[in-house]
C-alpha positions in Angstrom: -13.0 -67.0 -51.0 -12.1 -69.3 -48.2 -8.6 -67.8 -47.9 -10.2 -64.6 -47.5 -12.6 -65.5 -44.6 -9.9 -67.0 -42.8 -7.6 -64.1 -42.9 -11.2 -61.8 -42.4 -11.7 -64.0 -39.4 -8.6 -64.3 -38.3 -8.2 -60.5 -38.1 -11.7 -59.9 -36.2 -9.8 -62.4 -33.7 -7.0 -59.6 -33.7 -8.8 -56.7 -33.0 -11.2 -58.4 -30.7 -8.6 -59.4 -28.0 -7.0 -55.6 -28.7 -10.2 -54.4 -27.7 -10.8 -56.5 -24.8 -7.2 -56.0 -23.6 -8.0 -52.2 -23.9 -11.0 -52.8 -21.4 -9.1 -54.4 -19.3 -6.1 -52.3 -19.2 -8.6 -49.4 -18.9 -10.3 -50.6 -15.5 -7.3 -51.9 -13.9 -5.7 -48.3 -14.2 -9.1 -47.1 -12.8 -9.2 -43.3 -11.8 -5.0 -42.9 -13.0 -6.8 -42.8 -16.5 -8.1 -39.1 -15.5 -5.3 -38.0 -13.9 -3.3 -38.6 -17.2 -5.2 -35.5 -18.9 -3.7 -33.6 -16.0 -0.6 -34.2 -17.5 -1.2 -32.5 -20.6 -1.1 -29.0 -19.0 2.4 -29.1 -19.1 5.1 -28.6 -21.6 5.5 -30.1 -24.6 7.7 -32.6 -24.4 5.3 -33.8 -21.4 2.3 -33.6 -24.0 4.4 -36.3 -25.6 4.3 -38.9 -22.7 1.2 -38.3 -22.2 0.2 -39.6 -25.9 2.7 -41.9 -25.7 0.8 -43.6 -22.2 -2.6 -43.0 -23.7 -1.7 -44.8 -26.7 -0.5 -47.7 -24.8 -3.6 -47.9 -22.2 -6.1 -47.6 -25.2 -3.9 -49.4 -27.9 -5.1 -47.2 -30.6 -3.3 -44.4 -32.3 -6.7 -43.3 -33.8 -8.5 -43.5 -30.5 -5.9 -40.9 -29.1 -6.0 -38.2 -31.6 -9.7 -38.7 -31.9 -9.8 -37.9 -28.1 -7.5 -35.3 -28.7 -9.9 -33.4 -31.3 -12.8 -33.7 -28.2 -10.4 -32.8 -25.9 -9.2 -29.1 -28.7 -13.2 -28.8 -29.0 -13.7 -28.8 -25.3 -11.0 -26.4 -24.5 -9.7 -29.1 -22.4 -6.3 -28.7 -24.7 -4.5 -25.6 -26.4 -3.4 -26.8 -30.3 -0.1 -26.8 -28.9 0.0 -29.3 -26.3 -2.6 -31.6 -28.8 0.2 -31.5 -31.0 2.6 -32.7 -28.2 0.3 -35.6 -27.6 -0.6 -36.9 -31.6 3.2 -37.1 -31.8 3.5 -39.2 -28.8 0.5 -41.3 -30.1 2.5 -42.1 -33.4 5.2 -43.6 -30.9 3.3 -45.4 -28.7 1.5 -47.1 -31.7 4.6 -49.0 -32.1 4.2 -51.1 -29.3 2.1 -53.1 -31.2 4.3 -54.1 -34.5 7.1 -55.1 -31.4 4.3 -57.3 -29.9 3.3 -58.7 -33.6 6.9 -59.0 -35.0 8.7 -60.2 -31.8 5.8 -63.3 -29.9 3.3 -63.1 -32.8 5.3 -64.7 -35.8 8.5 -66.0 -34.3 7.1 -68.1 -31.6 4.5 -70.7 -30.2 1.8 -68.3 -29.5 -0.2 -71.2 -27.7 2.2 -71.6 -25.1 1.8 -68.4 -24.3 -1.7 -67.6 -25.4 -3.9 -70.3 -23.7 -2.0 -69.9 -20.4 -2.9 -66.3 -20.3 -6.7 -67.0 -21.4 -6.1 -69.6 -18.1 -5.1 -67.6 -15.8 -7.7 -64.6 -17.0 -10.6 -66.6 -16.6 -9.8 -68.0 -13.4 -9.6 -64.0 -12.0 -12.9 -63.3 -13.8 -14.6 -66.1 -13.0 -13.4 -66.5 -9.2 -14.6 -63.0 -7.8 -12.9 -63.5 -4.4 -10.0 -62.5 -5.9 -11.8 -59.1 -7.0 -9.5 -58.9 -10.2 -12.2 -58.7 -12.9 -10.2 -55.8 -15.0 -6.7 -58.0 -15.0 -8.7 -61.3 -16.1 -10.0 -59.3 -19.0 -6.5 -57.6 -20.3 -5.2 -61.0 -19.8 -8.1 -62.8 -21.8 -7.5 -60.2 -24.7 -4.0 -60.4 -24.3 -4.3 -64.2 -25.1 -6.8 -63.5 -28.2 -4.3 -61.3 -29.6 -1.9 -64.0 -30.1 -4.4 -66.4 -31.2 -5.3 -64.1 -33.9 -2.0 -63.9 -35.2 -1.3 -67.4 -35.1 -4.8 -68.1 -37.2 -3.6 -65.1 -39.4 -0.2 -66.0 -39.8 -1.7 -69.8 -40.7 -4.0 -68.5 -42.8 -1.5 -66.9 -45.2 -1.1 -68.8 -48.2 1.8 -70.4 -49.0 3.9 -68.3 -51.9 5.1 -71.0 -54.2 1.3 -71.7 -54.7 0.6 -68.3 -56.2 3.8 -67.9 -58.3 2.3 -65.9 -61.1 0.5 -63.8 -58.4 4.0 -63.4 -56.7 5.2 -62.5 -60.3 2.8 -59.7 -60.1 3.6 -57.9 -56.8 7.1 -57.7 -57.5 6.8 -56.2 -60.9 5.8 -53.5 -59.1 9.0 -52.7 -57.1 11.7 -52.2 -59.9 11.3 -48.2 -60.3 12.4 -46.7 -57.8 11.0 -44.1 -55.5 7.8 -44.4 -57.5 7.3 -47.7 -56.2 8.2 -46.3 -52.8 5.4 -43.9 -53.4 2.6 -46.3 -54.6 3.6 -48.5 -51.5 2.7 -45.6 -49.7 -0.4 -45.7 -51.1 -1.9 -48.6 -50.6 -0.5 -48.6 -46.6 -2.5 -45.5 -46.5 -5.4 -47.5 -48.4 -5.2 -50.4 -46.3 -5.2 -48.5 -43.5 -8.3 -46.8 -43.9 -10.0 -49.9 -45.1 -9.8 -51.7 -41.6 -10.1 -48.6 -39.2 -7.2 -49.7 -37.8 -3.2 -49.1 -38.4 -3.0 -52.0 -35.9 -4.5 -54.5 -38.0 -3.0 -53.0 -41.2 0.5 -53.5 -39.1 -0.4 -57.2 -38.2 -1.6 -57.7 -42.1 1.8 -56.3 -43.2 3.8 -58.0 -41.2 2.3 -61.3 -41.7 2.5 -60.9 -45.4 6.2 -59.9 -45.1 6.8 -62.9 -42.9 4.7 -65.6 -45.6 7.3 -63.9 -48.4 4.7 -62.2 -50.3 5.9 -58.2 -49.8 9.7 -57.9 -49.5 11.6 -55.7 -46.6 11.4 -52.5 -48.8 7.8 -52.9 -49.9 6.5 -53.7 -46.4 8.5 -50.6 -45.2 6.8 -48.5 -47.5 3.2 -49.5 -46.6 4.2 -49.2 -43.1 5.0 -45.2 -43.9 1.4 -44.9 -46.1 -0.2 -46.7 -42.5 1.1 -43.4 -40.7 -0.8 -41.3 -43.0 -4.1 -43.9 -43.4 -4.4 -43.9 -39.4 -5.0 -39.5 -39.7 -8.8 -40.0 -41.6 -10.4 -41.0 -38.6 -9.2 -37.8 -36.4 -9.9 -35.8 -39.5 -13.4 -37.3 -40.2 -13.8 -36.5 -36.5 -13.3 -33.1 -36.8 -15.5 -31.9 -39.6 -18.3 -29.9 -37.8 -16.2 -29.2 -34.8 -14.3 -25.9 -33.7 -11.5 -24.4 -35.4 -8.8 -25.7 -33.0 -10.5 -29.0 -33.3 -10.0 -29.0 -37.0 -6.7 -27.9 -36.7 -5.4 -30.4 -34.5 -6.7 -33.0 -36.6 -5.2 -31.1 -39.8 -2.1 -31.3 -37.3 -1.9 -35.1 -37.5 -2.0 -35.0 -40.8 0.8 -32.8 -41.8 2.9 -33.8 -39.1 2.3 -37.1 -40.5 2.5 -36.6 -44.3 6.1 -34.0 -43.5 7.7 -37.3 -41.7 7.0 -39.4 -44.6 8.5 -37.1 -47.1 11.6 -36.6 -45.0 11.8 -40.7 -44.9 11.1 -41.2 -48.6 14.1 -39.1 -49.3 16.5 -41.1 -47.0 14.5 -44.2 -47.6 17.8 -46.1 -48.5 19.9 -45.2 -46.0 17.1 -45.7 -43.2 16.9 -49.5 -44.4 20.4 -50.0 -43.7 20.6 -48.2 -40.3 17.7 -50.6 -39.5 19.9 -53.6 -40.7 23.0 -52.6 -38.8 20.5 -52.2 -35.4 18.8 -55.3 -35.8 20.4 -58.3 -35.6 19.7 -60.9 -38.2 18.8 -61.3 -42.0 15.5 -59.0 -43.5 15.8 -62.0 -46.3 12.9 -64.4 -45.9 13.9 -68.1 -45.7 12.4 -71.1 -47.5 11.4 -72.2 -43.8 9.3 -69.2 -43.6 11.6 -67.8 -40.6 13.4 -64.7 -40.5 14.0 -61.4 -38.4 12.3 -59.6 -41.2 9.4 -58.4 -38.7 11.8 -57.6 -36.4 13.0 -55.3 -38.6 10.2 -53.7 -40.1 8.8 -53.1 -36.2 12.2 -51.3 -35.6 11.6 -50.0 -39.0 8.3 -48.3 -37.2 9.8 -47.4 -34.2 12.8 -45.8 -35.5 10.6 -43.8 -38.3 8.4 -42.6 -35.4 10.6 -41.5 -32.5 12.8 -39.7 -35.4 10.4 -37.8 -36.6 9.0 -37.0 -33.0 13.0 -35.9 -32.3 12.7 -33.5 -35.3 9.7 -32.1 -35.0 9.3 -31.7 -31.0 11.3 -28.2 -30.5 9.7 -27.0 -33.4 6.4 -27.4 -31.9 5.1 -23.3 -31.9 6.1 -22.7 -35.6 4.6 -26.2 -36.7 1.5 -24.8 -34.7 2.1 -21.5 -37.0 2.1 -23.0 -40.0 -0.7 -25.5 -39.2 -3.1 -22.1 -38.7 -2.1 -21.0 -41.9 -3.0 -23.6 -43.9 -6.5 -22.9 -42.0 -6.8 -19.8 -41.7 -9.7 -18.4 -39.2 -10.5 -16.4 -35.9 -12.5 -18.6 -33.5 -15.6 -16.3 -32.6 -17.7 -16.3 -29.9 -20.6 -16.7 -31.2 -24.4 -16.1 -29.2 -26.4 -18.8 -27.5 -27.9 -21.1 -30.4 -28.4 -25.0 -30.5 -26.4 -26.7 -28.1 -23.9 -29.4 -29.7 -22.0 -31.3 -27.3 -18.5 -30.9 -28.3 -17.4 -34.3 -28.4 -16.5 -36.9 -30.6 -17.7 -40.0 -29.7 -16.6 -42.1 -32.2 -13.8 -44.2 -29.6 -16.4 -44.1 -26.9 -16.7 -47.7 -26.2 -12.8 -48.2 -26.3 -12.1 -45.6 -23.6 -15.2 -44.1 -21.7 -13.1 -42.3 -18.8 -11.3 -40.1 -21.0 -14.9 -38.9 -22.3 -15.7 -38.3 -18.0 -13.2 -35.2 -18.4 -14.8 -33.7 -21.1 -18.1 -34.3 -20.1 -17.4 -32.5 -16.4 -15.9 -29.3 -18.4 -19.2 -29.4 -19.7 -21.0 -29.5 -16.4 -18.5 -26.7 -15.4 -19.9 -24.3 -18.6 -23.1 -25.1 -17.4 -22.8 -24.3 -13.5 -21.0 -21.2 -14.8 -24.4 -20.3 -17.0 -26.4 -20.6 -14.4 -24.6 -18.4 -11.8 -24.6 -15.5 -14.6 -28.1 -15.9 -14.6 -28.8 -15.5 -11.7 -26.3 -12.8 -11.2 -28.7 -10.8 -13.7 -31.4 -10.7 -10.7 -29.8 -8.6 -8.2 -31.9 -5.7 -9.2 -34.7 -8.2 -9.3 -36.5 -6.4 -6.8 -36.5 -2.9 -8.1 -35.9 -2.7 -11.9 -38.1 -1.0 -14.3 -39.9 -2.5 -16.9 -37.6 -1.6 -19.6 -34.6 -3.7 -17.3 -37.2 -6.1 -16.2 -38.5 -7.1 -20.3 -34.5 -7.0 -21.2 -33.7 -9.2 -18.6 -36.3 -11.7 -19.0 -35.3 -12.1 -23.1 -31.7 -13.0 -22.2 -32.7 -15.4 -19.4 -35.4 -17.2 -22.0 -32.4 -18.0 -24.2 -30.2 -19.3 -21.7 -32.8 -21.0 -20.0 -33.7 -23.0 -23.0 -29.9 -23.2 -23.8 -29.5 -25.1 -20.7 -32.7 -27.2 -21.4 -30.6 -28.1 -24.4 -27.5 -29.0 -22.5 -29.4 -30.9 -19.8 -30.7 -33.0 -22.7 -27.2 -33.6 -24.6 -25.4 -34.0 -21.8 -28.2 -36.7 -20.4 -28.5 -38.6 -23.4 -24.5 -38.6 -23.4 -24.2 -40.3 -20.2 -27.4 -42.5 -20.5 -25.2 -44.1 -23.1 -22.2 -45.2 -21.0 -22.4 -49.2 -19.8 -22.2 -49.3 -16.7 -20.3 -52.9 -16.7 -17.6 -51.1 -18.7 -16.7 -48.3 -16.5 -14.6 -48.9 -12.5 -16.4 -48.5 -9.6 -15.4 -45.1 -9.6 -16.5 -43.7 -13.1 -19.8 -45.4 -12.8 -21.0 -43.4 -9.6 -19.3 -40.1 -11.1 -21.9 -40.7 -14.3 -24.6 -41.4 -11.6 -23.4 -38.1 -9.9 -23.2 -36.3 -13.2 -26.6 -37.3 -13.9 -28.1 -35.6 -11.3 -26.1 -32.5 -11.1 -26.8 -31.8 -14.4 -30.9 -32.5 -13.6 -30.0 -29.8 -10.7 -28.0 -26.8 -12.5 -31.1 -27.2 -15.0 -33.5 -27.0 -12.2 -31.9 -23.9 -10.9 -31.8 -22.2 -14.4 -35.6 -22.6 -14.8 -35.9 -21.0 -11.1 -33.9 -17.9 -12.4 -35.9 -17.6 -15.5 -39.5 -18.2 -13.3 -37.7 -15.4 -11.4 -36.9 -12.9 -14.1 -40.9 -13.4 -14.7 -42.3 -12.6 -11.4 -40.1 -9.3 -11.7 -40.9 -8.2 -15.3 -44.6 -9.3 -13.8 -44.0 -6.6 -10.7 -42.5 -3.7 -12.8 -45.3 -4.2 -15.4 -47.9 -3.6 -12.2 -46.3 -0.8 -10.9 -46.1 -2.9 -7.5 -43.3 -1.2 -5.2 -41.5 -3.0 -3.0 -41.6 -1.9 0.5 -38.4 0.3 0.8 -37.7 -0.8 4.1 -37.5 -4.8 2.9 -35.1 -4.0 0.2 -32.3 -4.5 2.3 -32.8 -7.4 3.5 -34.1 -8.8 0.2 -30.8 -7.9 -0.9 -28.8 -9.5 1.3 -30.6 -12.6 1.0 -29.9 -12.4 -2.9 -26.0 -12.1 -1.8 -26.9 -15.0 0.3 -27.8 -17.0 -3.0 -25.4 -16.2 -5.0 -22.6 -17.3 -2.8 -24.2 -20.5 -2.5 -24.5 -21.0 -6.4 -20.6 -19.8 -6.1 -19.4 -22.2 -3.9 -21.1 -24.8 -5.8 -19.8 -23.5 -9.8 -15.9 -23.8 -7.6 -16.4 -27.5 -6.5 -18.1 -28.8 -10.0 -15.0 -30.2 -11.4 -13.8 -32.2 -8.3 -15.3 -34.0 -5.0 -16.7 -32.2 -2.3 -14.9 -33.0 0.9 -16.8 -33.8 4.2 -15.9 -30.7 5.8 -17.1 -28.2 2.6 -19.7 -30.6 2.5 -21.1 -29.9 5.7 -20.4 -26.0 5.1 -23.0 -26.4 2.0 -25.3 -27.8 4.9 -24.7 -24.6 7.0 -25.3 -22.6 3.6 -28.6 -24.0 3.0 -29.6 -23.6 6.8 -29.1 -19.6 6.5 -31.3 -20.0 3.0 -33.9 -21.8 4.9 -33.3 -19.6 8.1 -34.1 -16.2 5.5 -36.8 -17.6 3.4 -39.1 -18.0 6.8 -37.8 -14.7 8.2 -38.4 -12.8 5.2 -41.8 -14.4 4.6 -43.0 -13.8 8.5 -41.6 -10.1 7.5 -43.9 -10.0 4.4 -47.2 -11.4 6.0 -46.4 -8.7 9.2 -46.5 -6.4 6.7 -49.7 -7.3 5.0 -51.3 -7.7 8.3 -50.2 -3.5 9.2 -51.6 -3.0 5.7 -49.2 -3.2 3.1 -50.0 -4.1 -0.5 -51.0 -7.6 -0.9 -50.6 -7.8 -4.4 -47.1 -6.9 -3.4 -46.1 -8.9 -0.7 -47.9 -12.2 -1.7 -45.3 -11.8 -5.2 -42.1 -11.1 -2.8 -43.4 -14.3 -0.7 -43.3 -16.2 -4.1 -39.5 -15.2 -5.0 -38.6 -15.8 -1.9 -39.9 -19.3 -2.3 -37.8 -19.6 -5.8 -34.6 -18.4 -4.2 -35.0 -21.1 -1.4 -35.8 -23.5 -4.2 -32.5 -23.0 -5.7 -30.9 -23.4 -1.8 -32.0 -26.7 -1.8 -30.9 -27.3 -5.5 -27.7 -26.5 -4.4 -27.4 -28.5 -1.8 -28.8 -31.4 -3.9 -25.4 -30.9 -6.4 -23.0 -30.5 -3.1 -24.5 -33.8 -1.8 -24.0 -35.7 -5.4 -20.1 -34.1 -5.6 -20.0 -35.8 -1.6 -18.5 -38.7 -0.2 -20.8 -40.9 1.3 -21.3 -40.5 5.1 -19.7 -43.1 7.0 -21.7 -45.0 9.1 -22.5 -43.9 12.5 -20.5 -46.2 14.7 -22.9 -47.3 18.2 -22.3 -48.0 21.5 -22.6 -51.5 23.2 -25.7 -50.0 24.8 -27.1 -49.3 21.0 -25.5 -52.4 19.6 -27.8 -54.6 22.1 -31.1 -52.6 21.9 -30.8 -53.1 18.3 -30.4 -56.9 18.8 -33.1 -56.5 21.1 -35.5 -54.6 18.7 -34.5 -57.2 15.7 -34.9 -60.1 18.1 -38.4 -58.3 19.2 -39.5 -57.7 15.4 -38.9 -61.8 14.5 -40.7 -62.6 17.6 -44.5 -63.0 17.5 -47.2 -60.4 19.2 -48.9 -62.4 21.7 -50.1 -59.9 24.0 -52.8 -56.7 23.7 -49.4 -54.0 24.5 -47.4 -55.7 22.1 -49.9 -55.7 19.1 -51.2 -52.0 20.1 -47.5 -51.4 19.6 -46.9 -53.2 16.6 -50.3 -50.9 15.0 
């Protein structure tokens, strides 16, 4: 039982300074972590890099393909390039057996490990130096090792345990069925820690104490590549069709590159062998380029089967939505689900940023359909009016639905784990979403006030239509500009056009309501006019909602720089403030 809580402990160690090397790497890259899902967009051998870099930044296979299935949900990704990008994760998961097999076993990780824990505390701990994000990734960079070192330590020695040694290698005298149940428990193993990192690190470390031999440990390295697909799949139930697909994907691109391997499993051994330099026969010092091989082993089996499989990507695409079959519907507004899967959240927050801004977009392009179903706002009959106002109730409490989702959603980032950057785009996202929501409950408040005029027979006055109209156009444009500019940052200059925007919505809302009250005043219908003057108050409530969201997308201002001449009244005012009110002008003043 001690054994096992060493290695237990040992591999916490492990994956703690992955994960805080992850962080770390994460912040350092800052806002290049968003522009990598730009990348995706292009072909498919791109879609590989891009997993491949992703993998590396996040160092998780699973974390990428999970991302992936958000990213297929979202319609951030077409199942074509998702596939591009789970085959780049499988080879960028192979950076970690290299860093295992090739510092981790072979080497005094404490001459490496406690310098780098040194020199990472010194840049968290000094902030002068305003390299927080480096400190960390070198912190769990150091931890990593450590880990390893405790793990490979913790191992037992073999010639204790003969009978038990006995045991495992009665297993591997038949063949390609012991290839197969190899397999097995890889995949097992795998799914037992959450992690094909840690099962890699376990394997290897085994391998190295003597206790699996090079073909064994090659075999539960293949079952790791199919162990590491649950999570992505488990992420997928309840999620779109392409979502499931691309995790289904994974799988059988997965499960198709094992088979191949298992066939040639032989002949792949020795190709390793005659790469890597060195013996795969452990030594009675314990020493040998056994990891070394099995991480080339990894790499080899991975890039391979990304070779094969990458100019087939449209018919593996094919096949993939034959095995589930399905037309993706578009189905009518019901309970709002946020479309992503969260489960990686804490490991790589930015990526989630994208998806949660496409969101935003969906929502910003609600609202401007909405209110695109007012323009006959001011003359519709009751039938129009009563259809309009059912549709508008849906959406509205559609979006009441997103606004709470989405909130909740970013309410649950940490602050201290995102850049400077992400954190004030989830304090901008915050309040743009509180804004589009604001401006759907105007339209729907609206769509009330008509069905409430063309249920009272109240006319408008024919002459005011017009100009009611164009200030509807006025509207709209604004809510326009503002759906285009959702899914980046408002410059200074469109900034200040949002200004001039809201300006003609504030210049129209007290023309039109001097125009109404003239109009009472010659003897117009007050029922009328007095409703008119209250949708012309909603419209230039969503004016200043839009300029709200155009301020939030904004840079701040910079600012204001002052002359010498303002430079030393201000000194003179500050000086004049800290100075005491002795006389009867100064205190009236001070009052």
């Amino acid at each position: 039982m001690y054994v096992i809580l060493q290695v237990a402990g040992s591999l916490g160690l492990f994956l703690f300074g992955m994960r805080t090397m992850s962080n770390g790497m994460r912040q350092a890259a800052g806002d290049r972590l968003q522009a990598i899902l730009s990348y995706m967009t292009g072909n498919r051998f791109v879609s590989v890099l891009t997993g491949v870099l992703l993998t590396v930044l996040v160092q998780s296979s699973s974390a990428t393909t999970v991302m992936v299935v958000s990213f297929v949900n979202a319609s951030l990704l077409s199942l074509t390039q998702a596939v591009g990008v789970i085959m780049g994760a499988n080879i960028g998961t192979t950076l970690t057996g290299w860093l295992v097999a090739t510092i981790g076993l072979d080497f005094n990780v404490a001459a490496a490990a406690l310098p780098a824990v040194g020199l990472g505390a010194v840049l968290v701990f000094v902030r002068r130096f305003r390299r927080v994000a480096h400190g960390e990734a070198l912190i769990g960079f150091g931890i990593i090792f450590l880990g390893l070192a405790f793990l490979r330590d913790s191992v037992p020695d073999v010639s204790e345990y003969p009978h038990l040694l006995e045991y495992l290698t009665a297993f591997t005298g038949y063949g390609h069925l012991s290839i197969l149940l190899f397999v097995a428990v890889g995949a097992v193993l795998t799914v037992l820690v959450q992690s094909s990192s840690a099962a890699l690190a376990i394997t290897l470390t085994a391998a190295f104490a003597g206790w699996i031999e090079y073909p064994s440990a090659a075999a539960i390295i293949l079952g790791e590549n199919i162990g590491t697909t649950v999570t992505a799949n488990l992420a997928a139930i309840g999620g779109s069709l392409s979502g499931r697909r691309a995790a289904r994907a994974h799988l059988v691109f997965n499960v198709i590159g094992v088979a191949w391997m298992i066939a040639v499993f032989p002949v792949a051994l020795e190709i390793v062998d005659a790469i890597m330099p060195g013996s795969p026969v452990v030594t009675e010092a314990g020493s040998s380029a056994l990891p070394a091989h099995l991480a080339m082993f990894h790499t080899l089996f991975n890039v391979t089967n990304t070779l094969l499989c990458v100019g087939f990507v449209p018919q593996f695409v094919r096949f993939v939505d034959r095995v589930i079959p399905g037309r993706e519907e578009e189905r009518e507004l019901g309970p709002y689900r946020l479309p992503i899967v969260a489960d990686q959240i804490h490991q790589s927050p930015e990526f989630y940023l994208v998806e949660v801004r496409n969101e935003i977009a969906k929502l910003g392009a609600l609202t401007e359909r909405m209110f695109a179903r007012l323009q006959r706002i001011f003359e519709a009959d009751e039938d129009e009016a009563d259809r309009v106002v059912q549709v508008l109730e849906r959406e509205e409490r559609f979006t009441d639905e997103m606004r709470d989702e989405l909130t909740e959603f970013l309410a649950s980032f940490s602050m201290e784990s995102l850049s400077r950057r992400s954190a004030a785009d989830v304090a901008a996202m915050l309040r743009v979403v509180d804004e589009l929501e604001s401006v759907a409950d105007s339209c729907y408040n609206l769509a009330l006030l008509g069905q409430r005029r063309a249920r009272k027979r109240l006319e408008v006055d024919p002459q005011a239509l017009p100009e009611l109209r164009a200030y509807l156009e006025l509207v709209s444009r604004f809510l326009v500009f503002i759906r285009e500019h959702l899914d980046e940052q408002v410059s200074r200059e469109e900034y200040h056009a949002a200004r001039d925007l809201e300006t003609q919505v504030d210049d129209g809302r007290n023309r039109l309501k001097k125009a109404a009250r003239d109009r009472i005043q010659s003897g117009g219908n007050v029922h009328t006019e007095l409703l008119v003057i209250d949708m012309i108050a909603h419209l230039e409530h969503i004016g200043d909602f839009a300029l709200n969201i155009a301020q939030s997308l904004a840079p701040p201002e910079p600012p204001p720089e002052h002359s010498e001449t303002d430079r030393s009244a201000g000194r003179k005012a500050r000086s004049a403030k800290r100075a005491p009110f002795s006389s009867e002008a100064a205190r009236r003043e001070r009052r």
